[in-house]
LUMFIMAR-709781 format. One record per residue: x, y, z of N, C-alpha, C, O in turn; residue in three letters. Coordinates in steps of 0.02 Angstrom, whole numbers, padded with zeros to 5 digits, always signed. Example, Ala and Ser with C-alpha at 12.3 -4.5 7.8 and 13.67 -1.06 7.14 Angstrom:
2
+00660-00284+00390+00615-00225+00390+00660-00165+00390+00712-00166+00423ALA;+00642-00112+00354+00684-00053+00357+00645+00002+00394+00670+00057+00402SER;
//
This chain:
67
+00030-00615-00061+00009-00548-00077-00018-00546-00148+00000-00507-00193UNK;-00068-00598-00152-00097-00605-00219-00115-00533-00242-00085-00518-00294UNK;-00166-00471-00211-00187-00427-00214-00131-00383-00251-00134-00366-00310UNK;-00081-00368-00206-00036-00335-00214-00007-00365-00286+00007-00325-00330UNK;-00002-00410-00292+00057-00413-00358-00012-00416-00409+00016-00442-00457UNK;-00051-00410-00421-00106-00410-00476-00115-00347-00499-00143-00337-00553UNK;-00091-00294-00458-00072-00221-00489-00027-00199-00554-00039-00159-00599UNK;+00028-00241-00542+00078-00233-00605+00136-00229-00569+00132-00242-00508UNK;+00195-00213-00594+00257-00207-00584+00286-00136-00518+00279-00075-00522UNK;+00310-00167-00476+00328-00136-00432+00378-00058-00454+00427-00052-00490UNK;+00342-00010-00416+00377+00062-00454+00394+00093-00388+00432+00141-00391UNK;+00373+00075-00330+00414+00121-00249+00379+00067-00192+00336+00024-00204UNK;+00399+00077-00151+00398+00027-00091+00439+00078-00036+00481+00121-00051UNK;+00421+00063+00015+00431+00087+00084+00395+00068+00156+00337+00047+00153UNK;+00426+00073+00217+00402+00072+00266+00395+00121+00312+00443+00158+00324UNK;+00326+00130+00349+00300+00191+00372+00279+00145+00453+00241+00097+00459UNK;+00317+00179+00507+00252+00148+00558+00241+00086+00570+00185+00076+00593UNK;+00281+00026+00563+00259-00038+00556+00229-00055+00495+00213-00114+00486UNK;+00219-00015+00452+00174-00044+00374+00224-00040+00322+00279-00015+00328UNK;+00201-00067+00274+00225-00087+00230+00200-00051+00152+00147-00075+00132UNK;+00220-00016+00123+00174+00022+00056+00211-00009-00006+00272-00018-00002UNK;+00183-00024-00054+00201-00027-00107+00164+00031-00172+00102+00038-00169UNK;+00180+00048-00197+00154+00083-00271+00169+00048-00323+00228+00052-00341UNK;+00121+00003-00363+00112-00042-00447+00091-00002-00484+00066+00052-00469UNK;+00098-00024-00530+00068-00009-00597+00091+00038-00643+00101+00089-00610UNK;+00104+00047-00695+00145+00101-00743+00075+00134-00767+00096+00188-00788UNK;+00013+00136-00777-00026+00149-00834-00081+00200-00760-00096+00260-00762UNK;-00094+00166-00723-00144+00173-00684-00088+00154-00612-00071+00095-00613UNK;-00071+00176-00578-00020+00156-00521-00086+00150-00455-00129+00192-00442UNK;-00073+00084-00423-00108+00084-00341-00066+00069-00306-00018+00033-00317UNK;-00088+00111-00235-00054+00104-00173-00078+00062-00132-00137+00072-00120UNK;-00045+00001-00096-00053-00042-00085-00028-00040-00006+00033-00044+00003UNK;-00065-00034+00047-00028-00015+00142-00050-00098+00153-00092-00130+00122UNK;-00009-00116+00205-00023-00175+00241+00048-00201+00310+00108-00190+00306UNK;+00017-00227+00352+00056-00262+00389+00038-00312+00415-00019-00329+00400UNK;+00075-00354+00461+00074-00408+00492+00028-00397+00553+00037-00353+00594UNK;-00029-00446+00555-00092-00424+00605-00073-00490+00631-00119-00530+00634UNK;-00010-00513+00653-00020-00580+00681-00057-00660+00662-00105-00688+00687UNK;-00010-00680+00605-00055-00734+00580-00081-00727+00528-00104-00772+00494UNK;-00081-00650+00509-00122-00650+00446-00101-00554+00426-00071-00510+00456UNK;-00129-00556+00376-00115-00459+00343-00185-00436+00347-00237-00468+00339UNK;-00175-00358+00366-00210-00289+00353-00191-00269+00310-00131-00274+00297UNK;-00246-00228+00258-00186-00198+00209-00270-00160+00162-00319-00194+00147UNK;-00264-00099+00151-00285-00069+00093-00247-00046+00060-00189-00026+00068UNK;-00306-00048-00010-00285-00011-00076-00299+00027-00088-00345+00025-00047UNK;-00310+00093-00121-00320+00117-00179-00273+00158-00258-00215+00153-00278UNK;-00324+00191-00279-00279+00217-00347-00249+00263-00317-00270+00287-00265UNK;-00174+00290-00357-00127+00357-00327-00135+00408-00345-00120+00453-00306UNK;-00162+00425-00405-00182+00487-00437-00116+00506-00442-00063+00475-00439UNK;-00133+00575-00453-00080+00627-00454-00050+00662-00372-00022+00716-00367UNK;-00060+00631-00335-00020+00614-00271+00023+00580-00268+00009+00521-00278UNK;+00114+00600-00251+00153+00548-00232+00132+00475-00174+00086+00480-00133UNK;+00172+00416-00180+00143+00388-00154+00143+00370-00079+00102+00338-00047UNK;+00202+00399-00059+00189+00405+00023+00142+00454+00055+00127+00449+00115UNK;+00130+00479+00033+00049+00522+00050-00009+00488+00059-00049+00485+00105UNK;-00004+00454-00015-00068+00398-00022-00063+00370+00044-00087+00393+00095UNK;-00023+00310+00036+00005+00269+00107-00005+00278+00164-00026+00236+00204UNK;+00012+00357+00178-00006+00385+00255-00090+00397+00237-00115+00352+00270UNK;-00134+00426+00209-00195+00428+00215-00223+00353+00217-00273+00346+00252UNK;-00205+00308+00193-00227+00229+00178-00239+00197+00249-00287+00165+00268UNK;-00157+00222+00298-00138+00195+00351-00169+00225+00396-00150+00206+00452UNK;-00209+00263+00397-00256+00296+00451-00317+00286+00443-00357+00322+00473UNK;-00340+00234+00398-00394+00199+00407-00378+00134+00427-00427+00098+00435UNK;-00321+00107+00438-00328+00031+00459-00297+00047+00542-00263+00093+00567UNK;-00332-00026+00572-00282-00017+00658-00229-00024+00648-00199-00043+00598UNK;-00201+00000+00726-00121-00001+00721-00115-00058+00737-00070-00085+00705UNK;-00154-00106+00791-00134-00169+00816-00181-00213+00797-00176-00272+00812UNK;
//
């Protein structure tokens, strides 16, 4: 999860749905969705703004498939 840890220091994490969210960064925080696509990861990013980050997460996760 090269992507993921190049954000910065882990600040919330959770699972939604089969996915996986993380929120990095102290300065600039990104939300980070992904799961196991069999063999390999799905997973977008973006910045969190001033949105908590399971919000982010759920909007993130409705752009990727479920399977």
């Amino acid at each position: 999860m090269t992507i993921a840890e190049s954000y910065g220091p882990l600040i919330e994490s959770g699972q939604i749905d089969g996915f996986t969210y993380e929120v990095r960064g102290t300065t600039h925080p990104m939300v980070y969705v992904y799961r196991d696509a069999g063999g390999g990861f799905v997973g977008k990013a973006t910045q969190k703004g001033g949105i908590n980050g399971e919000t982010v997460a759920r909007m993130l996760m409705s752009e990727l498939p479920k399977e």
